[in-house]
C-alpha positions, 0 to 999 in steps of 0.5 A, a space after each residue: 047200418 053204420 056199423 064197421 064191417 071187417 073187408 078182406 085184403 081184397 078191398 083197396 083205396 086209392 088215397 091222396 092228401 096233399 102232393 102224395 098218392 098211395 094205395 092202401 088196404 082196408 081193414 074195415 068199412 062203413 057207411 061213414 067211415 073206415 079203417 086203412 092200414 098204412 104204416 105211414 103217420 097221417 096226423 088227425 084232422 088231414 083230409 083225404 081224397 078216396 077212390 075205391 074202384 069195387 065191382 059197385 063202381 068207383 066210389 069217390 069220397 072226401 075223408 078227414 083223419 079223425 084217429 091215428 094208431 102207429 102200427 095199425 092205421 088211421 080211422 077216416 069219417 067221410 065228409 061228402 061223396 060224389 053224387 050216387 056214390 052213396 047207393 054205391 057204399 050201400 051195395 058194397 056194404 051188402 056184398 061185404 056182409 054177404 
C-alpha cells in the first residue's frame, strides 16, 4: 500500500517552513510520502508542515524534504501525523485509487 498514486490538479496542500505558507499541488501521494509541485527551491533536509483539507478531513502531517528536482518539485517523507490521521491517509488512498 505504499506505493505512489498519481492525484489529479484537484489535491492540494497547504505547506509551511519556516515563516512562509503556500498552497501547492500534489502530483502524487502516499502513505509515506508524496510529490508536490512548487517552482520554488526548498533544500533537502527542510522540514514541513502539511494540512491537506480532503473530503477524509483534514489530515496534518510533518514532512522532511528528502529530493528536490528544479522544474517538477520536491518529494516530502512524512515523519509523524496527527493522532488518526493515518486512517485518514488510508481512506484518501482508496478514493484515489478508485
Amino acid at each position: 500500500m505504499n506505493r505512489r498514486i498519481p492525484t489529479s490538479s484537484g489535491l492540494w496542500v497547504s505547506c509551511k517552513y519556516g515563516d512562509r505558507c503556500t498552497t501547492l499541488r500534489v502530483q502524487n501521494f502516499s502513505v509515506s510520502g508524496a510529490l508536490i509541485v512548487t517552482e520554488e527551491t526548498i533544500p533537502v533536509g527542510t522540514r514541513l508542515e502539511l494540512l491537506f483539507s480532503v473530503p477524509e478531513g483534514e489530515i496534518r502531517v510533518l514532512a522532511v524534504v528528502r529530493s528536490f528536482t528544479q522544474g517538477r518539485g520536491i518529494g516530502v517523507e512524512y515523519v509523524a501525523m496527527e493522532s488518526g490521521a493515518f486512517d485518514s491517509v488510508l481512506k484518501l488512498m482508496n478514493r484515489l485509487l478508485e
